[in-house]
NUNUNU-922911 format. One record per residue (C-alpha): y, z, x; residue in one letter. Coordinates in nm, 2 decimals. Layout:
// residues N
{py->Y | pz->Z | px->X | rest->A};
...
This chain:
// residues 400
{py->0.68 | pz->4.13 | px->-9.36 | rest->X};
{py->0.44 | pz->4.02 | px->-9.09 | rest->X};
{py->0.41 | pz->3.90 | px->-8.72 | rest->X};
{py->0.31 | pz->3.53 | px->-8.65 | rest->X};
{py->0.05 | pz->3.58 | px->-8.42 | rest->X};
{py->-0.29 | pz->3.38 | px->-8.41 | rest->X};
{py->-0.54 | pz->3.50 | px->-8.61 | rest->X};
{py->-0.98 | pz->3.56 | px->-8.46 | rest->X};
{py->-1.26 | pz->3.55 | px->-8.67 | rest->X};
{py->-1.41 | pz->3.82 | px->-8.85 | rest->X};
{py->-1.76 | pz->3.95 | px->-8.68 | rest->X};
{py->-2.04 | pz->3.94 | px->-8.90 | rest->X};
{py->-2.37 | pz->4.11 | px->-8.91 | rest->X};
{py->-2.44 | pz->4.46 | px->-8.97 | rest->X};
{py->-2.36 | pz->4.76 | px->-8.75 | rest->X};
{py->-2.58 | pz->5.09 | px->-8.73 | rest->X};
{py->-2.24 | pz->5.36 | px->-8.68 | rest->X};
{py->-2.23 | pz->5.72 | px->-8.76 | rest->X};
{py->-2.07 | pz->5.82 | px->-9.07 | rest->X};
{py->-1.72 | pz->5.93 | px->-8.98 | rest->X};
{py->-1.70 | pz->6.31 | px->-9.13 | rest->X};
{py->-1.57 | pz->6.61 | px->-9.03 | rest->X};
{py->-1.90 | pz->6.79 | px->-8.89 | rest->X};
{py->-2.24 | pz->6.64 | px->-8.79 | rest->X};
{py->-2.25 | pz->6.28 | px->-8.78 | rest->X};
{py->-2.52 | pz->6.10 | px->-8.95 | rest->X};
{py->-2.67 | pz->5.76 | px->-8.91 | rest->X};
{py->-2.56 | pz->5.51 | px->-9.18 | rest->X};
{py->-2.63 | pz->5.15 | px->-9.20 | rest->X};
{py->-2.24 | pz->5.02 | px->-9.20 | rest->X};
{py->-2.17 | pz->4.67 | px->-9.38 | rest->X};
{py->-1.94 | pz->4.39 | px->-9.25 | rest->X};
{py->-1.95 | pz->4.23 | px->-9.62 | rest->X};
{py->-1.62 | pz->4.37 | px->-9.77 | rest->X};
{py->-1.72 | pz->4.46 | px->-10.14 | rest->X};
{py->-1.39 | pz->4.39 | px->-10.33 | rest->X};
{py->-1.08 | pz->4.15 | px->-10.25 | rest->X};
{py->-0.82 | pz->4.27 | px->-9.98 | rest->X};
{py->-0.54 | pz->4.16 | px->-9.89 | rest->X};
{py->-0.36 | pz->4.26 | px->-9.56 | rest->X};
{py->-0.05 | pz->4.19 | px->-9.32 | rest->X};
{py->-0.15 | pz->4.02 | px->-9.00 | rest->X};
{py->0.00 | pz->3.84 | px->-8.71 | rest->X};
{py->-0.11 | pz->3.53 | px->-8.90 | rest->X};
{py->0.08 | pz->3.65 | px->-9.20 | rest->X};
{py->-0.12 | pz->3.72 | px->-9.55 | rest->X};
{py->-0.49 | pz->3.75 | px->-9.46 | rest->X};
{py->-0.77 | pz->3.74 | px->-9.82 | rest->X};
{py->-1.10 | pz->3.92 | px->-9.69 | rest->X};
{py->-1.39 | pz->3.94 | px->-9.99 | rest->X};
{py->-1.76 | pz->3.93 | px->-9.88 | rest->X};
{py->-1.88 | pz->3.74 | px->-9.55 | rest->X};
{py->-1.53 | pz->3.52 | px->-9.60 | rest->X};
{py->-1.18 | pz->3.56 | px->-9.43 | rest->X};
{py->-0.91 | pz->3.36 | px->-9.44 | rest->X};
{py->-0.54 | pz->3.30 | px->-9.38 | rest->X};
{py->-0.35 | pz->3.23 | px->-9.65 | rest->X};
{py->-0.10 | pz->3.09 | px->-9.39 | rest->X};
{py->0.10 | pz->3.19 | px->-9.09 | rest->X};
{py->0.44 | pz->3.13 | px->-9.32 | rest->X};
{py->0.29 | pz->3.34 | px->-9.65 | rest->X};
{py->0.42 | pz->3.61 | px->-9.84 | rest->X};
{py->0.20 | pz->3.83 | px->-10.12 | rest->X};
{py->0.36 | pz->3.98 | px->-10.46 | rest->X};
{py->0.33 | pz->4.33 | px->-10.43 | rest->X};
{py->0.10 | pz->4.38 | px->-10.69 | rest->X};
{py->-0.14 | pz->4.15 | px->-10.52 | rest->X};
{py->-0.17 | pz->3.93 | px->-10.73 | rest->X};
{py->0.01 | pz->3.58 | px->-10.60 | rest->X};
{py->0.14 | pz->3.44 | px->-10.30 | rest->X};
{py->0.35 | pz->3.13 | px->-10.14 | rest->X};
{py->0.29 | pz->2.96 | px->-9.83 | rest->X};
{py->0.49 | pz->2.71 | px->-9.63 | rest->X};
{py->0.33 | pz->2.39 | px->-9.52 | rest->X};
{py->0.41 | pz->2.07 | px->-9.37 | rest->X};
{py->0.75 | pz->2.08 | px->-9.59 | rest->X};
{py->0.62 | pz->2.23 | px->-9.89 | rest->X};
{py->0.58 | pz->2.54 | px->-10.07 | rest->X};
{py->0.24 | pz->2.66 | px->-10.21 | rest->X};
{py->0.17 | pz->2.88 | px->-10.47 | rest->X};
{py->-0.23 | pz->3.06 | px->-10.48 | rest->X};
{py->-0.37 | pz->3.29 | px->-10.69 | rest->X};
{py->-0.43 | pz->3.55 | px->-10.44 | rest->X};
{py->-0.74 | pz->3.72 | px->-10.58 | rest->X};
{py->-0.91 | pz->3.34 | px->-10.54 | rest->X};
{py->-0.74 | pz->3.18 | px->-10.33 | rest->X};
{py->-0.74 | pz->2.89 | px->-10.55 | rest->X};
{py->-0.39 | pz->2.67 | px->-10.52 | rest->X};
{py->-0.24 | pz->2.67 | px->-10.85 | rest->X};
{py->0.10 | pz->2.46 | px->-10.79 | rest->X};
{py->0.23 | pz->2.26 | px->-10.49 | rest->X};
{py->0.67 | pz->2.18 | px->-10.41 | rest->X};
{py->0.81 | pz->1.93 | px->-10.16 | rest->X};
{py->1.14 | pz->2.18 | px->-10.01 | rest->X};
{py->1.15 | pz->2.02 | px->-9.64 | rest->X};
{py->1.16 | pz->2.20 | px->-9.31 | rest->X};
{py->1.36 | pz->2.53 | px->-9.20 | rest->X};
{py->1.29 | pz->2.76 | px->-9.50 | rest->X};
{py->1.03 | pz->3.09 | px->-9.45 | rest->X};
{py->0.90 | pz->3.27 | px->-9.76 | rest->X};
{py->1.03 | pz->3.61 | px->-9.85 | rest->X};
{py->0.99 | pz->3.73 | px->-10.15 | rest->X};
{py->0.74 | pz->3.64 | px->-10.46 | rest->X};
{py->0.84 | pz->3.74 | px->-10.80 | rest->X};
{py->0.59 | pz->3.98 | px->-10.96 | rest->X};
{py->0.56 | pz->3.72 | px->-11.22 | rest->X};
{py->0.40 | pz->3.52 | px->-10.99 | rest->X};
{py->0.58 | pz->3.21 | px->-11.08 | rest->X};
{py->0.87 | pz->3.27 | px->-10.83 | rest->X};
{py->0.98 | pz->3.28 | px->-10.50 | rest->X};
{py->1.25 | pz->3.32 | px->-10.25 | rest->X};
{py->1.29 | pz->3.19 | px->-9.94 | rest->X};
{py->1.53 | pz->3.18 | px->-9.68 | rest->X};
{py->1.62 | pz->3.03 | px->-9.33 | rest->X};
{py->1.54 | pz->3.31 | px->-9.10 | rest->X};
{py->1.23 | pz->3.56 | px->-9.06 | rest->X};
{py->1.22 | pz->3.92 | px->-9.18 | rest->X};
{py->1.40 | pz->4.17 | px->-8.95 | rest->X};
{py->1.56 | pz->4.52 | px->-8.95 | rest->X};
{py->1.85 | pz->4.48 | px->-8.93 | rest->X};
{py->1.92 | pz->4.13 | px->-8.90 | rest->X};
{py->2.10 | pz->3.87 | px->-8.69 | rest->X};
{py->2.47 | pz->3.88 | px->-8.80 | rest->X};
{py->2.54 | pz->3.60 | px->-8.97 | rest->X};
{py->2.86 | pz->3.45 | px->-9.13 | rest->X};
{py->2.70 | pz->3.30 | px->-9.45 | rest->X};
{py->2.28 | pz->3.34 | px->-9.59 | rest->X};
{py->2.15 | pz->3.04 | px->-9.72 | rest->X};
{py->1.86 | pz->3.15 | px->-10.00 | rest->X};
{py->1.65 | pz->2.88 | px->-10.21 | rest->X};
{py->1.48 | pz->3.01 | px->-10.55 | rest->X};
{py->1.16 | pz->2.79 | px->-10.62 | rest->X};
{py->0.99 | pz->2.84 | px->-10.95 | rest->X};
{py->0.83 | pz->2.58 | px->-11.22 | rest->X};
{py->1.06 | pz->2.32 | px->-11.30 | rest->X};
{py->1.34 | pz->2.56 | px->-11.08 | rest->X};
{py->1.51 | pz->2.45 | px->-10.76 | rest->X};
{py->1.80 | pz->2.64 | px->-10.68 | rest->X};
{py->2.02 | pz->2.69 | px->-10.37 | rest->X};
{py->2.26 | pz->2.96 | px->-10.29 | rest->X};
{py->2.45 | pz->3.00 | px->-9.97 | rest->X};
{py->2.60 | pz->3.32 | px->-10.01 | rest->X};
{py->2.87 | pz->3.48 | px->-9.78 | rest->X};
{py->2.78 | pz->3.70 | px->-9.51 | rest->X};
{py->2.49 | pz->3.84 | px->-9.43 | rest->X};
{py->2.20 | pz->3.88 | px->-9.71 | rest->X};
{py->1.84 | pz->3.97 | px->-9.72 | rest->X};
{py->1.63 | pz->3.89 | px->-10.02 | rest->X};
{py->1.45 | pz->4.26 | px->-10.20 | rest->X};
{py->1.31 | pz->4.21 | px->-10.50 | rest->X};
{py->1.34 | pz->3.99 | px->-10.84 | rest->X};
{py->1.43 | pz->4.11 | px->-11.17 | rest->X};
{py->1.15 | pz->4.14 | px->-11.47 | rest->X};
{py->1.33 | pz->3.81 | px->-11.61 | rest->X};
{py->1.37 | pz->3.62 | px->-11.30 | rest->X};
{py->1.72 | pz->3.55 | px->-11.40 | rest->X};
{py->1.83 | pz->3.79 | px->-11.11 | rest->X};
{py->1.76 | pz->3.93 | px->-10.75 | rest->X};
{py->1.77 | pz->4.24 | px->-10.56 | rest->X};
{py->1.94 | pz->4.17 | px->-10.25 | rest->X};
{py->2.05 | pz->4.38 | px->-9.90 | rest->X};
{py->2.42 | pz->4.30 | px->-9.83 | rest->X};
{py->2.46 | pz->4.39 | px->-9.51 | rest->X};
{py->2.74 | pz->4.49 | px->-9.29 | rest->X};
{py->2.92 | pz->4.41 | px->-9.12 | rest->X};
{py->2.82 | pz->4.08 | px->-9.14 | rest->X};
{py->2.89 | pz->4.00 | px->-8.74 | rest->X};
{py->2.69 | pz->4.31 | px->-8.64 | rest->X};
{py->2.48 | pz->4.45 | px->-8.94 | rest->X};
{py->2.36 | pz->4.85 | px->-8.90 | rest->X};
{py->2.41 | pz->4.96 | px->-9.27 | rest->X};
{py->2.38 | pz->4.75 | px->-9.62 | rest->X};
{py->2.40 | pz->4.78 | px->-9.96 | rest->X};
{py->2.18 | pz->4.73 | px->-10.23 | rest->X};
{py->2.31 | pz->4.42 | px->-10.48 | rest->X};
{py->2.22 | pz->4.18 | px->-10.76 | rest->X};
{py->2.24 | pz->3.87 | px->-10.72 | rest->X};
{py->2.31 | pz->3.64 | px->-11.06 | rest->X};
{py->2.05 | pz->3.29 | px->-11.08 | rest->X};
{py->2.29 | pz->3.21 | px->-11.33 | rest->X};
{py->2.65 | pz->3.22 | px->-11.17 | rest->X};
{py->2.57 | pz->3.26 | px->-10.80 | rest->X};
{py->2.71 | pz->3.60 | px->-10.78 | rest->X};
{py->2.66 | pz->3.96 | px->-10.67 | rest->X};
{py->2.74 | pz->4.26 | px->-10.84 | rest->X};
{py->2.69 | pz->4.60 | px->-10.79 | rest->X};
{py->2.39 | pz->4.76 | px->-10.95 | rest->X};
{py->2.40 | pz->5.01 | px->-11.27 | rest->X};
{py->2.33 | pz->5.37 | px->-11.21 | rest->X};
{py->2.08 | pz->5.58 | px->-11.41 | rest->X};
{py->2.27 | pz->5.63 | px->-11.72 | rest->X};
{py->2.30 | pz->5.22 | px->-11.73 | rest->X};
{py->2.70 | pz->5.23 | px->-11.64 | rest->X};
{py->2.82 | pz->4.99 | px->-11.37 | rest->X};
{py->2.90 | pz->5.16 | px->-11.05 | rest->X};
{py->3.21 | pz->5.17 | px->-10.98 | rest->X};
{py->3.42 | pz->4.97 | px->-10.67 | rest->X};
{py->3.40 | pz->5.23 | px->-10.37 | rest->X};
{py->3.08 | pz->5.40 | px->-10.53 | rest->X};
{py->2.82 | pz->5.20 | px->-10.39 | rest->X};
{py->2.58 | pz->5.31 | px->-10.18 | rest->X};
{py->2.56 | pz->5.21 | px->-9.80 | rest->X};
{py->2.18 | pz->5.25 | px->-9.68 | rest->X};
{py->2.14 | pz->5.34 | px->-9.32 | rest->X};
{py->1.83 | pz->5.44 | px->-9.22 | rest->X};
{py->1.49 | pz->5.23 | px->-9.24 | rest->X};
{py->1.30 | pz->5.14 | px->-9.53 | rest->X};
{py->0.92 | pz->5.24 | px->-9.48 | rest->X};
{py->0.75 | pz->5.16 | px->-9.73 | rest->X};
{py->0.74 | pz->4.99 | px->-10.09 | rest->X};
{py->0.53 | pz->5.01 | px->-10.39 | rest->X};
{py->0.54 | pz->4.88 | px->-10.69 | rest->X};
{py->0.45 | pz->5.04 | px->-11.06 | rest->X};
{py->0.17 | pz->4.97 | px->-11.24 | rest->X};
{py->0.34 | pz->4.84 | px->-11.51 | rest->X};
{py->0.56 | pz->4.63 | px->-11.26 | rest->X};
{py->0.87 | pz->4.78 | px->-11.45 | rest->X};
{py->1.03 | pz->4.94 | px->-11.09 | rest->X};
{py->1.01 | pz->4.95 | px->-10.69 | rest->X};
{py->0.98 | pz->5.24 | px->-10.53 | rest->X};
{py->1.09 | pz->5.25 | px->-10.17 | rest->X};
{py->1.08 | pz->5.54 | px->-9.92 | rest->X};
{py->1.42 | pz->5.55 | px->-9.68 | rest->X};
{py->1.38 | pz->5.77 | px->-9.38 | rest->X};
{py->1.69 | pz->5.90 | px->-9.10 | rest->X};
{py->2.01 | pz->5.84 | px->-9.35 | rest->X};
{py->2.27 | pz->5.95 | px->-9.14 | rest->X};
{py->2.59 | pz->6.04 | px->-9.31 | rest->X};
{py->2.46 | pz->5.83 | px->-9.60 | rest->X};
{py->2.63 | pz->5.92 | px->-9.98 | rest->X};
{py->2.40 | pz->5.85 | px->-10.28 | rest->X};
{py->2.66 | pz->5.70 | px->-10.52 | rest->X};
{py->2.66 | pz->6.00 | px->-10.74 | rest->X};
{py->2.76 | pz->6.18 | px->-10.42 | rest->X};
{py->3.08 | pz->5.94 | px->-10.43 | rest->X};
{py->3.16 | pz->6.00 | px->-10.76 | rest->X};
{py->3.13 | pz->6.35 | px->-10.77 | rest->X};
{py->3.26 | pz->6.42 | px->-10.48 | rest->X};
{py->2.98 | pz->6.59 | px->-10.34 | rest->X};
{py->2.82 | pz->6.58 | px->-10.00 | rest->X};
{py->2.45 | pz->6.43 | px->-9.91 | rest->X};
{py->2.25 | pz->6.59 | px->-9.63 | rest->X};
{py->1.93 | pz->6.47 | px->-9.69 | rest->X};
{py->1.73 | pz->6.27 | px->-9.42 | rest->X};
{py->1.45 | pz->6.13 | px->-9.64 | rest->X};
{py->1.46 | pz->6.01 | px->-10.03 | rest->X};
{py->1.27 | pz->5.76 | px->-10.24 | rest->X};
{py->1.51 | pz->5.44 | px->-10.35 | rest->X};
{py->1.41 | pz->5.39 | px->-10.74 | rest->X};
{py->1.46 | pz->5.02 | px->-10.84 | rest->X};
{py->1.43 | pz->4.97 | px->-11.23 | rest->X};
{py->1.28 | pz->4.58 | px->-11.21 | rest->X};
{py->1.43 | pz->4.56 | px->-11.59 | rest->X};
{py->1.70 | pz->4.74 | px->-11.67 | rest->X};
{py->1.89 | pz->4.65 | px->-11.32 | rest->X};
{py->1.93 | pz->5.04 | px->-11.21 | rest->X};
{py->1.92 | pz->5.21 | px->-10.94 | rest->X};
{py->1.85 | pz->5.59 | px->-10.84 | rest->X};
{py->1.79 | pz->5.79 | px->-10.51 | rest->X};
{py->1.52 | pz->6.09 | px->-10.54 | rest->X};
{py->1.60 | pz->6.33 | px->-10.23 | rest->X};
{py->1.32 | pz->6.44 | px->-10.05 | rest->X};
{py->1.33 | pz->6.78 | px->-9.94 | rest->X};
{py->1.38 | pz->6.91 | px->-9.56 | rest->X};
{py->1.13 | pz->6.87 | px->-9.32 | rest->X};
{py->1.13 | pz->6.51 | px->-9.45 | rest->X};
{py->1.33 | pz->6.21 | px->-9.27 | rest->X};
{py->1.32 | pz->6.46 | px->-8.90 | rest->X};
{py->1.01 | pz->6.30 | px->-8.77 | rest->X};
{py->0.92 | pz->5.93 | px->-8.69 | rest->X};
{py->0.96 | pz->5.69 | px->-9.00 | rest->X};
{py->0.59 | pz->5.56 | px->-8.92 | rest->X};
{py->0.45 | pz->5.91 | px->-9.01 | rest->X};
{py->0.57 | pz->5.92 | px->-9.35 | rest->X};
{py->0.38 | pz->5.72 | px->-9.63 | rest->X};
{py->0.46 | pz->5.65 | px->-10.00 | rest->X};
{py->0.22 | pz->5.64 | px->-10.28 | rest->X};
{py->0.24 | pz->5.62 | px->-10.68 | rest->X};
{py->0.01 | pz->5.63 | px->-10.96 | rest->X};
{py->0.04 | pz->5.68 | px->-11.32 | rest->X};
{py->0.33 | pz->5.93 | px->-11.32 | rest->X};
{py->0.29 | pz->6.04 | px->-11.02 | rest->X};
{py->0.46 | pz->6.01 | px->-10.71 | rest->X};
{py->0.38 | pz->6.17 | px->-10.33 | rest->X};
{py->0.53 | pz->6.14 | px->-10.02 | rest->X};
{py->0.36 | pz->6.28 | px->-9.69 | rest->X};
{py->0.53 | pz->6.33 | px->-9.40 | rest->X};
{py->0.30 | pz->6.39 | px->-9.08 | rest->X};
{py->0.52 | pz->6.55 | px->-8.88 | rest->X};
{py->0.53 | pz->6.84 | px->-9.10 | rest->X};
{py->0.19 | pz->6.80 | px->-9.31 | rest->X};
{py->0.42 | pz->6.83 | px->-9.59 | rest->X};
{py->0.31 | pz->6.62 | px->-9.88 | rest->X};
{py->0.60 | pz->6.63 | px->-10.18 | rest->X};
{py->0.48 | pz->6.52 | px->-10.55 | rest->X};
{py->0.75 | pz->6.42 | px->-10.81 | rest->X};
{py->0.73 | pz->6.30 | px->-11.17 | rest->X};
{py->0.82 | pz->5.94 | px->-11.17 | rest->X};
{py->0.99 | pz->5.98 | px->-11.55 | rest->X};
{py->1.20 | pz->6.30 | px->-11.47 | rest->X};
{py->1.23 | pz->6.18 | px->-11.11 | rest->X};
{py->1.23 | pz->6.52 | px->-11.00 | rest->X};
{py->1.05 | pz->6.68 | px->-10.69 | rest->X};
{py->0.76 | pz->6.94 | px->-10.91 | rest->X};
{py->0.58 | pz->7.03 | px->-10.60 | rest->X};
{py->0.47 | pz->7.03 | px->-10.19 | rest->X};
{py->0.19 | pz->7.11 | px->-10.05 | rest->X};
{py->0.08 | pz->7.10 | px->-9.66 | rest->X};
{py->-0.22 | pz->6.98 | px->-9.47 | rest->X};
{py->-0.29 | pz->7.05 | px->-9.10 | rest->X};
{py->-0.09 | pz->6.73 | px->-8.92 | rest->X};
{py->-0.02 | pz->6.63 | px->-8.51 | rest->X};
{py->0.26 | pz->6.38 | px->-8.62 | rest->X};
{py->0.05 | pz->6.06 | px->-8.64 | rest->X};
{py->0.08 | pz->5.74 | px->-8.77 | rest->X};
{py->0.06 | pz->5.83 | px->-9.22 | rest->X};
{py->-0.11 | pz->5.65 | px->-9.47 | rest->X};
{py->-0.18 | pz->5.80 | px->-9.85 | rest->X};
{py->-0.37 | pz->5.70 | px->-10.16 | rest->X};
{py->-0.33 | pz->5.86 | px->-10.48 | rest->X};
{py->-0.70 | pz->5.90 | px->-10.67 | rest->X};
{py->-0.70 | pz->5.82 | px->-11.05 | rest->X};
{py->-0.86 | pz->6.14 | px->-11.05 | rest->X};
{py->-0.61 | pz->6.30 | px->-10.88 | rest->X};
{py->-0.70 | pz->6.35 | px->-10.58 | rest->X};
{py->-0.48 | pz->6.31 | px->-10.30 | rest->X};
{py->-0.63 | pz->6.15 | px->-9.93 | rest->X};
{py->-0.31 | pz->6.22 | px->-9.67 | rest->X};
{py->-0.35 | pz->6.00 | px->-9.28 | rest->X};
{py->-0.28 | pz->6.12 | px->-9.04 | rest->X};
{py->-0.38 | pz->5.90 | px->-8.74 | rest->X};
{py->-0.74 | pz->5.88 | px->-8.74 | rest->X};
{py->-0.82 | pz->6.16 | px->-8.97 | rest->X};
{py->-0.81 | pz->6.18 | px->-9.37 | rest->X};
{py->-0.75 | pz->6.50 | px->-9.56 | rest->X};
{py->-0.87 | pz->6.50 | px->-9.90 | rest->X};
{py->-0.66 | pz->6.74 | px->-10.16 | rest->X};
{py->-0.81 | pz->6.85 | px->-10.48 | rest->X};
{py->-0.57 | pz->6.79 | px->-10.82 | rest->X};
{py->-0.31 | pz->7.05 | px->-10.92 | rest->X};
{py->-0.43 | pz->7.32 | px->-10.63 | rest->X};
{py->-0.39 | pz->7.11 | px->-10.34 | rest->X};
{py->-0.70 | pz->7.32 | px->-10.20 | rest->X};
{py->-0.83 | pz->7.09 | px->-9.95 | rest->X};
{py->-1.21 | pz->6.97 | px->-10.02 | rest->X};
{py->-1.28 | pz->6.71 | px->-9.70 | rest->X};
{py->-1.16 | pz->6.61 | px->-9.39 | rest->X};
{py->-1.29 | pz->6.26 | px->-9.26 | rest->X};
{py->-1.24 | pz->6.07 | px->-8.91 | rest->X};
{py->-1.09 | pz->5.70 | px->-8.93 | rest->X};
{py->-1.22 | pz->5.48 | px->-8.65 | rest->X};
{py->-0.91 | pz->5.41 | px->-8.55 | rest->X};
{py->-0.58 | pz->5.51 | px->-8.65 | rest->X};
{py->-0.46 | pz->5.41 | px->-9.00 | rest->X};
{py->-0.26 | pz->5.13 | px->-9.07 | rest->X};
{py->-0.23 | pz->5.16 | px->-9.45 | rest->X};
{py->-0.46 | pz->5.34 | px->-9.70 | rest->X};
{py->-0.58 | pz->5.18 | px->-10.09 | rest->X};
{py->-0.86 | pz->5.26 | px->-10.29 | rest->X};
{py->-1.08 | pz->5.03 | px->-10.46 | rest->X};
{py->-1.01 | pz->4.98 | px->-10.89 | rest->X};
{py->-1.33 | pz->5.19 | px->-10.93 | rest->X};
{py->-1.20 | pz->5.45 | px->-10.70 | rest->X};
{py->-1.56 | pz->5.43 | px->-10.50 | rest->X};
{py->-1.37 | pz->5.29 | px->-10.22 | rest->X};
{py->-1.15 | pz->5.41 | px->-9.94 | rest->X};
{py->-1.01 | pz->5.08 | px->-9.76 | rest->X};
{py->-0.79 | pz->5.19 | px->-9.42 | rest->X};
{py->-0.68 | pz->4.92 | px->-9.18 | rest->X};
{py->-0.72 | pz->5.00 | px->-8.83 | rest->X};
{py->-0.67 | pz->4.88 | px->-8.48 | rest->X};
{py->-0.79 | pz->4.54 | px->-8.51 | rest->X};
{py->-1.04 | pz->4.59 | px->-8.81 | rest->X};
{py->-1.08 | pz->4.68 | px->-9.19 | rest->X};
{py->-1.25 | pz->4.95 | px->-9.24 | rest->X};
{py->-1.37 | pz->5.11 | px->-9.60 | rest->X};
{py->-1.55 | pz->5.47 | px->-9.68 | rest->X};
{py->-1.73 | pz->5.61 | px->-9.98 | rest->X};
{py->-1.43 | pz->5.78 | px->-10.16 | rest->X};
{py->-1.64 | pz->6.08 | px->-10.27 | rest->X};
{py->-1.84 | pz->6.15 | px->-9.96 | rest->X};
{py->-1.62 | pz->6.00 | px->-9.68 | rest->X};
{py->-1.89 | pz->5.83 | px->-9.56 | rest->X};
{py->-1.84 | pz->5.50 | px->-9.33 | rest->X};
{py->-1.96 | pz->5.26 | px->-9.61 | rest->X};
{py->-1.80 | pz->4.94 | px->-9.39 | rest->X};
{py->-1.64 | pz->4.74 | px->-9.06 | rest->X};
{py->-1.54 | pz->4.45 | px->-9.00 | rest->X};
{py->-1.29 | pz->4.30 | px->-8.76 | rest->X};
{py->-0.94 | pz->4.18 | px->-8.84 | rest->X};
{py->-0.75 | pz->4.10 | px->-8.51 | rest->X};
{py->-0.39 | pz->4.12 | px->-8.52 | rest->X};
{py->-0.34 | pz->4.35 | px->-8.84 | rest->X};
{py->-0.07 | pz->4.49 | px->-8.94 | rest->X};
{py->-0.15 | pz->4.71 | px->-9.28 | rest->X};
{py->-0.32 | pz->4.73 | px->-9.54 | rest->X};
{py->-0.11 | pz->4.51 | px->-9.87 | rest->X};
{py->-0.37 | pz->4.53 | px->-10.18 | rest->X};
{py->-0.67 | pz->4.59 | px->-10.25 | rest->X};
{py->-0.87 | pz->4.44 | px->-10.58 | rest->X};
């Protein structure tokens, strides 16, 4: 999920900037003390920033996606934090060669594996895995080439990317791997029937993005560029798929899987202008290219609306307001969407382009990650509330 990369100091002190708005500018006094706990990607892998302090959780780390724990590889052991603190909570002698991939959102679990994150991956003839938890040491070395995804609610499973062909990977599929008996098996569909032999899905495009329910029941990961992929009810059905863009639905629980198309213009620009976002029941994906933002119900899982803002194809980042509001990236700039009407009620500048978007619990807080800094805006005015350096980051992960 991250670079390794060495990691700078954050600069402290307090800046005298101009409020970035759309319009005048106006002289703000602009903090370096970051308000609430963030957590972000860097070149020196999970970085915690809260107040004066910033640290690196560890160049080998990897964060829950709810933010809430991580593991880090040291000196031949695995460590498991409570993220928030960064208090150590348990430490496990595993010896040398194995990187961190995935946490459980349990926070008691992790998997690790023998090579780094990459897209697509080295071929490989066989994938050895190692599953750490609390009195839990298990090792799998499974055939061909797999890439941990995700755990099940239970721990007693996980997600993984099969890909193929194993010599040469460029497409995979989406399988579930059994803690129990070492196997894989396809995944259920909607309905809860096993999918078929021949009906599973082959993923070939690139996953942008993934966010996690609140309830930390399912995964929601946006797939852009699919070419000449077949969702599985296309295989059964007989039916063909022409969508370039669609939202990958992982149920965390009851093991199934579902693909919600995204409407054209979606998947025809670059993957790194479209952004993913969820809250409560609602979903939205924007896509820069187009300045088309689609909403969806995440129960009915069907597309309800799109609206548009003005867009030049940047780099996206969105956050959904527990007011419902919507604040759409693109690049350096922030378009703010009032509920239901999509009317559009503010336009802020960035001072750099984003690099992931989240809003504070409170909603007071607009957090954006930039070029080398963290930077955070008062979510009701746009105001720049706060800077403060972070060299070598990557995007934004959590913010508490």
């Amino acid at each position: 999920m991250t670079t390794r990369r060495s990691f700078l100091a954050l600069s402290g002190g307090v800046l005298a900037l101009a409020a970035c708005r759309e319009g005048p500018a106006a002289a703000v006094t602009v903090a370096a003390e970051v308000p609430d706990v963030v957590l972000a990607g860097s070149g020196n892998g999970v970085i915690r920033l809260s107040g004066t302090q910033v640290r690196s959780l560890g160049a080998q780390s990897v964060l829950s996606r709810d933010g809430d724990a991580a593991f880090v590889v040291d000196d031949g052991g695995l460590q498991r934090l409570d993220a928030t603190t960064g208090a150590p909570i348990h430490r496990q002698d595993i010896g040398g060669g194995w990187v961190p991939r995935v946490a459980a959102e349990s926070g008691d679990l992790c998997v690790l594996a023998q090579t780094p994150a990459a897209d697509p991956p080295l071929g490989r003839k066989t994938s050895p895995l190692l599953v750490i938890g609390p009195g839990r040491t298990q090792k799998f070395n499974l055939p061909g080439c797999v890439e941990p995804d995700a755990f099940t609610s239970d721990g007693g499973g996980l997600f993984v990317l099969d890909w193929l062909p194993a010599d040469k990977p460029d497409h995979y599929r989406v399988r579930l791997l059994d803690l129990n008996d070492g196997k894989t098996h396809p995944l259920f569909t909607r309905d809860k029937r096993p999918v078929p032999e021949g009906a599973e899905e082959q993923m070939r495009g690139r996953g942008r993005q993934a966010v996690l329910s609140a309830d930390r029941q399912v995964l929601y990961t946006l797939y852009t560029h699919q070419p000449e992929h077949q969702h599985t009810r296309n295989l059964l059905n007989g039916t063909r798929n022409h969508v370039h863009a669609f939202v990958h639905v992982l149920h965390l629980t009851q093991r199934w899987a579902y693909c919600l198309d995204l409407p054209d213009p979606f998947g025809h620009g670059s993957a790194e202008g479209h952004a993913l976002a969820v809250q409560h029941k609602r979903l939205a994906v924007l896509d820069t290219a187009s300045g088309a933002i689609a909403y969806a119900d995440t129960e009915s899982l069907k597309i309800q609306r799109t609206a548009r803002i003005s867009a030049t194809g940047g780099v996206a980042g969105l956050a959904l307001g527990p007011d419902g509001r919507t604040f759409a990236a693109d690049g350096a700039t922030v378009q703010v969407l009032e509920p239901e009407t999509d009317g559009l009620i503010g336009k802020w500048a960035l001072p750099s382009a984003v690099r992931g978007l989240g809003l504070s619990k409170d909603g007071a807080r607009l957090y954006a990650g930039g070029d080398n800094e963290l930077s955070w805006l008062n979510a009701a005015s746009g105001e720049l509330r706060g800077r403060t350096r972070v060299d070598g980051i990557t995007g934004l992960l959590s913010v508490g």
